[in-house]
N, C-alpha and C positions, 0 to 999 in steps of 0.2 A: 504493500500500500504506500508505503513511505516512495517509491520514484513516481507512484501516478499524482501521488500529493503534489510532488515538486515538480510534475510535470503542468497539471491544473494550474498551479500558482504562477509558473511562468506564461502560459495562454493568459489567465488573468490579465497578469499583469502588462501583458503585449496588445490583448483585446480593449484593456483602461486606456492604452496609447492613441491607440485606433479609435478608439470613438471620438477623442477630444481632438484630435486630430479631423475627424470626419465631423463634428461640430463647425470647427472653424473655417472649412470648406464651404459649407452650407449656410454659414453666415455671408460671404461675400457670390458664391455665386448665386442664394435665396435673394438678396438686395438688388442685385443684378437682373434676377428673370423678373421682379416685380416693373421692370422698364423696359423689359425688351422689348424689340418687337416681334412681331408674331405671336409667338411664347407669352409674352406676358399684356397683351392684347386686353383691356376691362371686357369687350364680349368672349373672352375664354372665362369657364369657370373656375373658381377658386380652389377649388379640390385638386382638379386637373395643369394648375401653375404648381399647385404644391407639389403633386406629382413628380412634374419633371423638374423642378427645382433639384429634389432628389434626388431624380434618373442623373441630372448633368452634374450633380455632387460625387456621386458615387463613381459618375468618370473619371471626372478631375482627379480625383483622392489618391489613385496610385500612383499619379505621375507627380504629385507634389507633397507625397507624404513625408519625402526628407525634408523639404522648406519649412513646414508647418511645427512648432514645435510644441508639445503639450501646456494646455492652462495651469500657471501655477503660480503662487503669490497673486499679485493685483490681476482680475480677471478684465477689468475693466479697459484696457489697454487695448491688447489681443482682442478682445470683442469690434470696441470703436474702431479699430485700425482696420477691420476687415470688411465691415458694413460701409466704412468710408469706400473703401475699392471698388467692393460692389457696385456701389452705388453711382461712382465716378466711373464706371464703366457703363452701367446701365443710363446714364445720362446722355455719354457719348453717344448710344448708339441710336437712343431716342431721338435724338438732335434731325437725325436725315427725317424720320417719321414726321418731325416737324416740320420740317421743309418742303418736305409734298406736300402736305396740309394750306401751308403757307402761300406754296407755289398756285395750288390747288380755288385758293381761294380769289388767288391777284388774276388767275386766267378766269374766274366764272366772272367777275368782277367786269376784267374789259370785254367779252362777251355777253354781256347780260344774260346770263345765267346762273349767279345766283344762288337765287331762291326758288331754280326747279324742281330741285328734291332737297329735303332734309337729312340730316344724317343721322345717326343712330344710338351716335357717343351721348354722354354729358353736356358737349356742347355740336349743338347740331352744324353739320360744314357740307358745304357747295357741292352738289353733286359730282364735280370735275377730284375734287378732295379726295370724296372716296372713290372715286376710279383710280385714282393713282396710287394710295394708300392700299388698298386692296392689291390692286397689279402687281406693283412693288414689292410686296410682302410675297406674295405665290411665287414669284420671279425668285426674289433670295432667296427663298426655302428651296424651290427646285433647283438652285446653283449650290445645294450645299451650305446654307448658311448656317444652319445646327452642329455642322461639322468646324466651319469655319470660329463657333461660337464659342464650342470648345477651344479650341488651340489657342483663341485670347483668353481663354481662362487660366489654361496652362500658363500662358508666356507673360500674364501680369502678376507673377509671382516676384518674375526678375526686377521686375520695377518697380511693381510696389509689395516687397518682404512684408511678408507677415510681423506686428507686432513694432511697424517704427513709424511712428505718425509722419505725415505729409505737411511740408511746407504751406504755410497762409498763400504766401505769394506766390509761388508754384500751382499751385490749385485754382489761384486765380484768373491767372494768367494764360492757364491753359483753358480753364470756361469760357472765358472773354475770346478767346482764339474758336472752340468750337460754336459759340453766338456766334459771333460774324463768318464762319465757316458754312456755316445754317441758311445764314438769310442770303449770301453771298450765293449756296446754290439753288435757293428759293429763290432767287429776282432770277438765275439762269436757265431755269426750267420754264420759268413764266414769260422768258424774255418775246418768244414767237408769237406770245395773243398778247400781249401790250403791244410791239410794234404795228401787227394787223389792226389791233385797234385806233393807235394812233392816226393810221394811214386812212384808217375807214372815215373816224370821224375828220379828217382834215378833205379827204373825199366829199363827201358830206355837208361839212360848208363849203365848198368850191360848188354845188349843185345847189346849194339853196341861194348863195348869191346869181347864181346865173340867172335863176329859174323860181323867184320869191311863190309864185302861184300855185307850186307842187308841193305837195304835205312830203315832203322827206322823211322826214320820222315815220310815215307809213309805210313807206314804199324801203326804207333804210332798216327800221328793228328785225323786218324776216329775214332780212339777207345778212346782217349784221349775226342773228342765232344760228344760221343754215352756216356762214363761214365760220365760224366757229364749230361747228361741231366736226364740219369737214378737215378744220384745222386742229381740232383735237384726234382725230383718228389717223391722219399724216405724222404728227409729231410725238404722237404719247410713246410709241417705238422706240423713236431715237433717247427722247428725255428719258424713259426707263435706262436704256442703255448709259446717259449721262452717271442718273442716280446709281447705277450698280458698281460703275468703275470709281463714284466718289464712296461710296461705302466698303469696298473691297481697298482701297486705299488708308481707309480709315482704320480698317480690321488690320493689316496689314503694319502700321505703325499707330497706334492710337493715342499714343503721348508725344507727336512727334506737331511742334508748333509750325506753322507754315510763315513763309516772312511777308 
């Protein structure tokens, strides 16, 4: 009895490793799928984020079980430091979700469109919104992006170590960098229905001065919705294409400030 004793007591004591070790995992990438996209989506259910928060803990866990080191003394350290990661991870990648959103909303905008369809979130957005939000998301997943999602879970180990808090200005600096990283590819997504709108409305008066006697605005809104929707079905291709090469960019180096 006495070696199965000392054999139990050492699994114990390997399995006590393993779990605090597989807590601390679960802490930063649980923080993280609550932002993702896709994955952590408010029309996914809550069970089902929990789920794979889990699934994608229990991946992570063997490839980074020598980084992570067991809780002991102050726990509170080890906790904040890895919910922080999470979290600054799960920001980052929210950021592009933003930006089709944003982009989403400046094309229904100069298309007057709107207020075609509602959306389905918390706050309702332009039909053009969820088309691209949607797309976008189908699109990364079928390129691999659960795979991909992994490997930055993996490789933010090296840069943000478990257990050593992050620089103010570091963090800052890097937010203020993916804000304007955001809107910078939200105004380039939406750049095709601003210009056509410009041209349309600058069209538009060139025809009402000529021609004061014709209701323009009647004879202007169907053609102005018709080009627009023809110009969303010509370009929403390429813009995805844009959005996947700035997100795989992202993945790819995600603490990396651009000048």
């Amino acid at each position: 009895m006495t070696p199965l004793l000392s054999i139990l007591t050492k699994l114990s004591g390997e399995s006590e490793v393993w779990i605090w070790a597989g807590f601390l995992v679960f802490l930063r990438v649980g923080a993280a799928m609550a932002l993702l996209p896709a994955f952590g989506e408010q029309s996914v259910p809550q069970r089902v984020r929990l789920s794979l928060a889990l699934c994608f803990a229990l991946i992570v866990l063997p490839a980074v079980s020598d980084q992570v080191t067991p809780l002991a003394g102050n726990l509170v350290l080890p906790i904040t430091t890895e919910v922080t990661a999470g979290l600054l991870l799960g920001i980052g990648l929210r950021m592009f979700i933003f930006a089709l959103q944003i982009a989403g909303t400046m094309a229904a905008q100069s298309t007057s469109l709107a207020q075609l369809f509602a959306g389905q979130g918390a706050e309702p957005q332009p039909a053009m919104s969820n088309l691209f939000v949607m797309a976008a998301l189908a699109l990364a997943v079928m390129d691999g992006f659960h795979i991909r999602v992994v490997e930055l879970f993996i490789l933010s180990y090296d840069v943000l170590p478990p257990g050593q808090l992050l620089p103010g200005d570091a963090v800052a600096t890097w937010g203020v960098a993916q804000t304007t990283r955001a809107f910078t590819l939200a105004f380039s997504l939406a750049a095709p229905f601003i210009a056509a709108s410009v041209i349309y409305n600058l069209a538009l008066g060139v025809i009402n001065r000529a021609m004061p006697q014709l209701m323009v605005v009647f004879v202007g809104a169907p053609a102005l919705t018709l080009g627009g929707l023809v110009l969303l079905a010509l370009a929403t291709p390429l813009l995805l294409d844009v959005w996947m090469q700035a997100l795989s960019s992202f993945i790819a180096s995600p603490f990396r400030i651009s000048p």
